[in-house]
Every structure is written in C-alpha cells, then in structure tokens.
N, C-alpha and C positions, 0 to 999 in steps of 0.2 A: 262568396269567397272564390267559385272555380270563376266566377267573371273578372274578379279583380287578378287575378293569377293571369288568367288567359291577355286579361289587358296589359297587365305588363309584360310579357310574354311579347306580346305584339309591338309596343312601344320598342322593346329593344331591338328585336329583327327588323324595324322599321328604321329606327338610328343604325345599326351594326352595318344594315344595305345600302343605304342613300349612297350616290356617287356624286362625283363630281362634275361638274360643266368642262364644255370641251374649250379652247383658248381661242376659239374662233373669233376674229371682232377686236382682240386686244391688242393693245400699239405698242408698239416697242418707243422707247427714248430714250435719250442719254446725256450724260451728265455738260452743264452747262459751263466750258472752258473758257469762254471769253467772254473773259472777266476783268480785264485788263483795266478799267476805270475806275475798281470797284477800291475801296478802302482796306479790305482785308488783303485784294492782292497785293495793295501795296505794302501792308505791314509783312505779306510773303515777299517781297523783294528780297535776293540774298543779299547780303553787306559785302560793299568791295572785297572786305579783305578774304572773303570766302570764293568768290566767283571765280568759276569756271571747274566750282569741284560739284556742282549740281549737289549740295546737300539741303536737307530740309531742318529748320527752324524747331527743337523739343523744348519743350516745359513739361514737369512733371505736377501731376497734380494732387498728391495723396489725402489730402484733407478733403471729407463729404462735403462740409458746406461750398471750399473751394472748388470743387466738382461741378456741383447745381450749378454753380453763378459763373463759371464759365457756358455750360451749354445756353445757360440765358443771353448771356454776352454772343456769342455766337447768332442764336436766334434774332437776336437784336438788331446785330451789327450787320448781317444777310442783305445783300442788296438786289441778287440774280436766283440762287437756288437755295434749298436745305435738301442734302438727301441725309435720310436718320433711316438704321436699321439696327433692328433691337428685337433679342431675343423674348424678354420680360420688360412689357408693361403694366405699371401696374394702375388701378383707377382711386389712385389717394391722393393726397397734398401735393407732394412734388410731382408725380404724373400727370394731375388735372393741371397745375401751374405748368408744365410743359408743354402738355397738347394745347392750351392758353396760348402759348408764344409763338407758336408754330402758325396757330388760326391768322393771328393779328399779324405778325411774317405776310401770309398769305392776304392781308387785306393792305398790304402796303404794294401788292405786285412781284411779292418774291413766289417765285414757282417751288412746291413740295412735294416732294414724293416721300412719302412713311411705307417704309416696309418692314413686318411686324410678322415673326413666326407664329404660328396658332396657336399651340399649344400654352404662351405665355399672356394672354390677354381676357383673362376669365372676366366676363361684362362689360366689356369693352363693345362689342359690335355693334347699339346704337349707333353711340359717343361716334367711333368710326364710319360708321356711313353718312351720318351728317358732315363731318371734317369731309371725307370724299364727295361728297357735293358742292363743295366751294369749286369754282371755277380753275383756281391756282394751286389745289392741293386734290393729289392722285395716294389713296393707301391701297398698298397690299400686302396679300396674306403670304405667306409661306409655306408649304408644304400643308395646304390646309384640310381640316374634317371638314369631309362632305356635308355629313349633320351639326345643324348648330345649336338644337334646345340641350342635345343629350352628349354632346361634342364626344367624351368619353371612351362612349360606348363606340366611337370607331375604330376599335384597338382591337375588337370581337375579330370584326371581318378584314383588316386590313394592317394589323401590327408589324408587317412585314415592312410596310412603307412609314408610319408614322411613328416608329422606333428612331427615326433619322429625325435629326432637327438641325435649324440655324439658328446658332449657337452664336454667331458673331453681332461686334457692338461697334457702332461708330455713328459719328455725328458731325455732318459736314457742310462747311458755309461757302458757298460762291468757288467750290471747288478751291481753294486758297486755304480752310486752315479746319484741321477736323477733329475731333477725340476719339481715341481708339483705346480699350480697356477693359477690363473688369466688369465693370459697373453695367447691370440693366436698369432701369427706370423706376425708381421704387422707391418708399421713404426710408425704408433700410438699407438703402444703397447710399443714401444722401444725407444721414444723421438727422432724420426729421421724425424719429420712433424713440419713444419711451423702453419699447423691449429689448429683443436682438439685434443689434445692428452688423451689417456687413464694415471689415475694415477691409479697403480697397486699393487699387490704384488704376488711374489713367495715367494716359498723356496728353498735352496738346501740340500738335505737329500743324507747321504749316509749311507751302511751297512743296517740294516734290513728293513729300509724303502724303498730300493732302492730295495731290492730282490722282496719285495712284490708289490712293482708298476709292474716289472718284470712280476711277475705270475698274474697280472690283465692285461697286455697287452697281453699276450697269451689268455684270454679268451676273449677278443676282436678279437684280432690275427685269432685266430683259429674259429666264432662265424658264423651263419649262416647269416650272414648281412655282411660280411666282402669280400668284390669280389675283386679279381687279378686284379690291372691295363689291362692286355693283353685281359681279358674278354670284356672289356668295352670301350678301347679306338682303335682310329684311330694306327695300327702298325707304328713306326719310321723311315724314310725311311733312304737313305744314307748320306745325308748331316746335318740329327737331331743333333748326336753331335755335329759336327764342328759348326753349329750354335749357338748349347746352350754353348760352351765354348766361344763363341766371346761373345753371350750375357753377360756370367759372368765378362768377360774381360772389355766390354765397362760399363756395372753395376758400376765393381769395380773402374773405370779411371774418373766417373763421379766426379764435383771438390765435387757435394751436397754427395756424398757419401765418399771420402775423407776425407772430415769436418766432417762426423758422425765417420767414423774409427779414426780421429786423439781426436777427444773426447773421446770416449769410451777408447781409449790408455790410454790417460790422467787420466781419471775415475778410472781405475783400478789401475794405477801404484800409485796412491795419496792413493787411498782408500785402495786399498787389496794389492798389492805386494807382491804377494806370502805367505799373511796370511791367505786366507781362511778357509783352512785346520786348522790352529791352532786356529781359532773363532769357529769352532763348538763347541758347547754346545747338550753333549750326551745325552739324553734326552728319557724316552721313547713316544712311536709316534704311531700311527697306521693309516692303510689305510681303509677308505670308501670307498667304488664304488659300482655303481647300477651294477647288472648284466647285460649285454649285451643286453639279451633277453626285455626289458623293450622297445626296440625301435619296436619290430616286431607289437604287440600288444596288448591292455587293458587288464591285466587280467591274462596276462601266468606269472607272475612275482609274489612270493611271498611276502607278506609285509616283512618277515625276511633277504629280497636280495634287498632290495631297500635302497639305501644311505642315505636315511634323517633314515629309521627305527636303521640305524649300527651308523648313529652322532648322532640322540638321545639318546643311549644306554652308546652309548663311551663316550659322554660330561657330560655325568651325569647330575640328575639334580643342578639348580643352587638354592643355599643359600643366596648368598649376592646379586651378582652384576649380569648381563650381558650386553655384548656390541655387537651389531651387526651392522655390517657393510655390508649392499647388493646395490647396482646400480640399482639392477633392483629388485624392492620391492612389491609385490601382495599379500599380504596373504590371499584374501579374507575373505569372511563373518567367516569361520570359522575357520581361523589363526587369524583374527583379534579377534574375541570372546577368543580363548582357552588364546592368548597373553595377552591380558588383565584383565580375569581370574589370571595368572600367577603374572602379577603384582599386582593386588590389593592385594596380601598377603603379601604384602612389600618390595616385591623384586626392587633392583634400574636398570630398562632396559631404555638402551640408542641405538637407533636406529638413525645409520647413511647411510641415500639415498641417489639421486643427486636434484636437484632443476628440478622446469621444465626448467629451462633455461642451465643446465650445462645435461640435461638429453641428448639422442642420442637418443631417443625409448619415443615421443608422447602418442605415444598409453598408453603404459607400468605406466608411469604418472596419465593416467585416471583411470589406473584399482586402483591405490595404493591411487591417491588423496581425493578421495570416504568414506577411511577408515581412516584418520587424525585423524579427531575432537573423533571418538569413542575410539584408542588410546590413546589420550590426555589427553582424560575424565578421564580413568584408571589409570594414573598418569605415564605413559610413557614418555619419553623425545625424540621429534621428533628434529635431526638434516638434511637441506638440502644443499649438498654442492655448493658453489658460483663456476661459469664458471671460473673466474679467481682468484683465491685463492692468499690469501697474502703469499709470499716466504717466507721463511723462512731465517733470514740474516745470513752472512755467518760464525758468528761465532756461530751459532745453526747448520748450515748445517755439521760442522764437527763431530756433536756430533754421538752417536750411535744409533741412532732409530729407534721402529718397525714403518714404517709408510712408507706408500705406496705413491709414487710420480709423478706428471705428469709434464707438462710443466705450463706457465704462461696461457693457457687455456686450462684447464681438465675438464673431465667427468670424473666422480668416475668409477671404472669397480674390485675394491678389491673384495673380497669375503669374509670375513673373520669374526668370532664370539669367543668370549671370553667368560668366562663360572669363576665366580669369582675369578677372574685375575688370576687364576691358569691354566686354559686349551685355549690352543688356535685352532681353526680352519682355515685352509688355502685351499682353493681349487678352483673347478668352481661352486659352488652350491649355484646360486641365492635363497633368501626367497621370489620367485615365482612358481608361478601354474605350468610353465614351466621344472622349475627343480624338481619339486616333483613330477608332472604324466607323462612329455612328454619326454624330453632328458633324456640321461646318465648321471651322473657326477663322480665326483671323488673327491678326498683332503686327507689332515692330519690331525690327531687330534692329539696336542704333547702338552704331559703333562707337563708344565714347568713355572714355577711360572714366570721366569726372563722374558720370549718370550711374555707371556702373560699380565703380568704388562706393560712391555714396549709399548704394542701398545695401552694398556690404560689408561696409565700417558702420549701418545703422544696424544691421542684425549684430555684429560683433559686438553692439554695446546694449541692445537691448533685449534680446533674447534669454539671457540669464532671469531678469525682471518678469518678461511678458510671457515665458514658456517653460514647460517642463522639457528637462532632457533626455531620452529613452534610454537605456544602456540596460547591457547583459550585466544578470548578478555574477559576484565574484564566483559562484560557486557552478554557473553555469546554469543553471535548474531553469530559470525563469526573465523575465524584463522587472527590471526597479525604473521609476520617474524620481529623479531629480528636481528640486524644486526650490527655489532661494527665496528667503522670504525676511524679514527684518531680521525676526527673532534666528536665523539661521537657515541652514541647508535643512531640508524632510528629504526622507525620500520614502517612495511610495510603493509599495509590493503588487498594487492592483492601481487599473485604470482610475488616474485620481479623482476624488467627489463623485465617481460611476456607482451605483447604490449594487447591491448582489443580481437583482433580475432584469438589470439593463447589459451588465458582464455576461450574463448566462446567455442574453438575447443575440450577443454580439460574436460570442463564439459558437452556438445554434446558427444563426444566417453567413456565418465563414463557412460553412459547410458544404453552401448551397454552391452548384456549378455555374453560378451567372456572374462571375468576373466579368466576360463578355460584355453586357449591356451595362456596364456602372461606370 
C-alpha cells in the first residue's frame, strides 16, 4: 500500500513538473490572400450595388444541421487554405467527419493549419499527430500542458497560466469566406446527440470579414502560446494513417452517422440549394478579438486589445433597446451595478440565460443567481430558457429567422447582443468573468437593422413558449418564474423542475468568492 501511495505520489509531481519545449525551430506563416482565382473569392466579390463601402457578405446560420453542412461546404469548396481554430474538439461523429474533410482538403493540395486550445481535445493527440504529418496540414496547440498522459494534473504547478484559455471559433476557406460563432466541434454542437444539445448560432461572412478573421488567425498562428503539434506530441508511427483512415471509414459507415449525413443532406437541399451565396445581405461588419497575449498573463494586455473594450466601442452606446443573450451569465457586483445603472435611464434591456435546469455549468448559475433580484429591481427583464423548449410547428419552421436552435433538449450556448435592433453581435464572448479577464474571444459586430430585428422580433415571439420569466414577487420576499404553457400561465416559487438539493447546492456555491474565474 506505502508503494502504491508513494507511486502515485510520484506520478503526480512528475505530471504537475513537466515543462514545456522552448519555440526554437518553429516557423511563423501566414494566411494565404491571394486567392484571387479561387471560386469562393469570387462568390466574396462585393455586388456593384455595394461597392466602394468595403462591406462584408453575412448569412446567418442557426440551425445545427445547417451549421455542419456549411463548414463541410467550406472544406470542400477550399482551393488555397483552411485556417480552423477551435476551442472544443471533440473525437465523435461530426469531429471525426470534420478532421475527415480537412485530411482529404489537404490531399487535393489545399494547405491547413488547425489550431486547437488544449484543454479541449481529451484523446485527440494521436488522431493529431498523424493529421500533422501530412505534408499540407500544420496543427497547433494552444496555451498547451506540458504533460500529456495526466494533462490535468498541470493546474498543480501552473494554474496561474492554464486558467487562461482560447475561447475563440472560426473556420475559414481561401481567406474569402469563414464561420465565426458559438459553436465548438462536437455532436452537441451540431444536432447529431440523442441527449443535451447545444442551441446555437453562427454566421457565415465572406470578403472583408473573412480577410480580417484571416489576419487575427495569424496573430494567434504566429503568438508565443501557440506550439507545433511535433513539439509536444508522441511522433506517428507507420500504421498512424492506415488507422486513422479505417477510423474515418468505420466513423462514416456508422447507421448513427448515416442518419445525421442523410439529414444534414436533406437540411440543405430544402433549405439552401445552392442559394446561400444569393442570401447574403452585404452589410458592414467588423472583427473583435482579444489579443493573443491575454492568455500568458494579468496585465501584459492593454485595455485598448481586449474584446469587450473594441464591442464596447463598436456597439455603440444603446438608445432604445438592448438584448442580450449569454449561457453562461456572471457579471458580478460590478457589471451588475453599471447594468443596472444603465437601465434605470430607461433603456429597455432584455437578458436571455439558461435556467438551472437547462444550464450545463452548476457552478456558473451560483455566480449569476446571486445577482437576479438586484437586476430586477433596475427594471431589467430576466429571461431563463426551459431544457426542453416548445418547437416551433412546422409551418413557423419554414419561416426565415435569426434564432439559434437545438434539439427537443437544449442548453442555450448563443452568444449574441443586439444594440437597438440595429447592431448585432455574434461570437464566443460570454457576459462572464471568464470572457472578460481569463480567455480569448472573438465575433462580429454587423451593422444591419434587418440581422438585428430579426433575432429580436424572434425572441419577442418566442420566448414566452421556450422560457420562463424571472420577476420579483408582488410582496417583495422572493423571485417567482413565469411560465406559459397550454393549459395556462404557472408560476413558480423556486427554481423550476430544480429538485430541494440541487437549490441548496446552488445557493451553498453562491457563496464561494470565485466570481472571478466563471
């Protein structure tokens, strides 16, 4: 027994120590802009009637399946680069059918660079070394643990650095047309799970938005956090490939992964059939992104390179309305003060979270539930969405909506803020502790009344259905949930469907001082 103690014992100080390789050897590159022959620059041509206001090309994508079958379409359609950076990959149906597209990308002569935070890619680092072997496909890590069998246990000796992550998402073809969103790489991202699913939203942007996610992927790309696959992982040996193409083979032959490709078919050819391109609405757009440097740590990062400082600037401030939609919701003592500051000048702000019971992240719920009633007070409107949202029937589903979708049990995971229904925000930047001091993020801010109404004439008509509404009881004491349902209005005196020791759990970890880190 003292032998097995003392072995683990050692195992951990041996993971908690490990360091990292120095950058010595590694090549800088950069995003490949001359593209000018390529097919999708041409679909980024702006249309006369636009030119000379340099806007970029938006489609909204809220549907999972429509999500997938565009980054496929993309892969597909790549003639010169992909650069793809993603927080969560995951190694299921639609992640193995991705890193699939990317390989075969790479065996037509399009050059790849994947660059993939650590923290999100649990059994991934074969699968990735082999892809890093291909001649035309370059992965890297992010902010990565030194140790790879016990990854973890680097948080012992180094929490100070791997508390920071890259947070941001995008996926981009021949520098010409790219998806910036929500969404990481996962079948709950993509409607391809029978359990929880994430409802989401992207966009796809091409022309000037696309160049510029471009030149923010090179400063990631090129950033001193940024290590070579080869640095870091176990080398490929000779049967790596041939395995990971049987892996894709038996992946793709699966019947569960048939039935998601025979949907997604479906999805597209109803929906889009070759009109994407003629739905963008030109629009101008511009890119947020934290500087790179934000993960290394506290303090090297100017306020003027941090993402909330460039969406505060670019959103302008709000006049009439705002609507904000985050999943994961903390503003602390003093987001919640300025917030509500904000509103008592009459401005009408509409906050949409997830419920504790639709939420994924316990914890994340304590920090936010804390700050209700002081919201409230302000005259805020607190929305939380329901685990299982009422559909929408199918002659509403064909309509055209900005509105982010999951399955028949979802957790909110949008990011998205509207700015008096003229300006919309789309990216990964929760209105958390998290995304303002610890990770990266990124999005779009696109100026356009139509983009921006629409996801606000879709809450105005579906939130009644898909969410409870928070409000002070008449008497003061406490919060009631509102809740509409056939047979009528409930409402609810305690967190609804939360059972007594998931309540007690929630107001026990409100307690804790780590707003900070959630």
């Amino acid at each position: 027994m003292k032998r097995l103690v003392l072995g683990v014992l050692a195992t951990v100080w041996l993971a908690g120590c490990a360091s990292l390789p120095g950058l010595d050897g590694r090549v800088a590159s950069h995003g490949l802009t001359d593209t000018a022959g390529t097919r999708l620059a041409g679909l980024a041509s702006v249309p006369e009637a636009h030119a000379g206001k340099e806007p970029s090309g938006i489609r909204e994508l809220p549907s999972p399946l429509e999500a997938f079958g565009a980054r496929v379409a993309l892969a597909r359609g790549a003639e010169r680069s992909l650069d793809v950076q993603y927080y969560i990959w995951h190694q299921d149906v639609t992640g193995t059918l991705l890193l699939q597209e990317l390989w075969n990308a790479a065996g037509r002569g399009v050059r790849v660079r994947l660059l993939l935070d650590d923290n999100g890619i649990a059994g991934l680092d074969p699968m990735l070394a082999t892809l890093n072997s291909h001649a035309n496909i370059e992965v890297r890590l992010f902010n990565p643990f030194a140790g790879r069998r016990f990854k973890t246990l680097g948080y012992l000796t180094d929490f100070g650095r791997l508390n920071h992550r890259m947070h941001n998402k995008s996926f981009t073809a021949d520098a010409s047309a790219t998806i910036v969103g929500g969404r990481n790489v996962g079948d709950e991202y993509f409607g391809a799970t029978d359990g929880m699913a994430f409802a989401d939203l992207d966009v796809l942007a091409l022309g000037k938005a696309a160049r510029d996610v471009t030149t923010a992927f090179d400063g990631y790309w090129n950033s001193e956090s940024a290590y070579p696959a080869e640095f870091l992982l176990e080398a490929p040996g000779q049967e790596s490939v041939p395995t990971m193409l049987e892996t894709f083979r038996t992946t793709e032959a699966l019947p569960k992964s048939q039935r998601y490709i025979d949907s997604v078919t479906t999805a597209l050819r109803e929906d889009v059939e070759g009109k994407w391109y003629n739905e963008l609405k030109w629009v101008p757009a511009v890119l947020v992104c934290d500087d790179p440097i934000k993960t290394k740590a506290k303090g090297r990062v100017s306020e003027s390179a941090l993402m909330f400082t460039q969406l505060s600037q670019v959103m302008g401030g709000a006049r009439d309305s705002m609507d904000l939609v985050s999943p994961y919701f903390v503003p602390g003592s003093k987001g919640a003060r300025t917030m509500s500051d904000v509103a008592r000048t009459g401005l009408d702000m509409r906050i949409v979270t997830n419920s504790l019971m639709s939420s994924d992240a316990m914890i994340v719920h304590a920090g936010y539930s804390k700050r209700r009633k002081d919201l409230l007070q302000a005259g805020i409107k607190i929305y939380e969405t329901k685990p299982d949202p009422v559909q929408p029937k199918k002659k509403e589903k064909r309509k055209k909506q900005m509105v982010f979708s999951g399955s028949s049990s979802s957790s909110l995971h949008a990011k998205t803020f509207v700015v008096d229904r003229k300006r919309i925000f789309v990216g990964s930047f929760n209105l958390d502790q998290r995304s303002l001091n610890l990770n990266t993020e990124m999005g779009l801010v696109i100026d356009s009344d139509v983009l921006a109404s629409a996801l606000s004439d879709t809450l105005d008509r579906t939130l009644a259905d898909s969410a409870y509404e928070v409000r002070i009881q008449k008497d003061g004491s406490g919060l009631e949930w509102l809740e509409v349902t056939e047979q009528g209005e409930v409402v609810h005196r305690n967190e609804p469907r939360a059972g007594l020791l998931k309540r007690i759990g929630v107001n026990i970890l409100s307690w804790l001082p780590i707003d900070w880190m959630l």
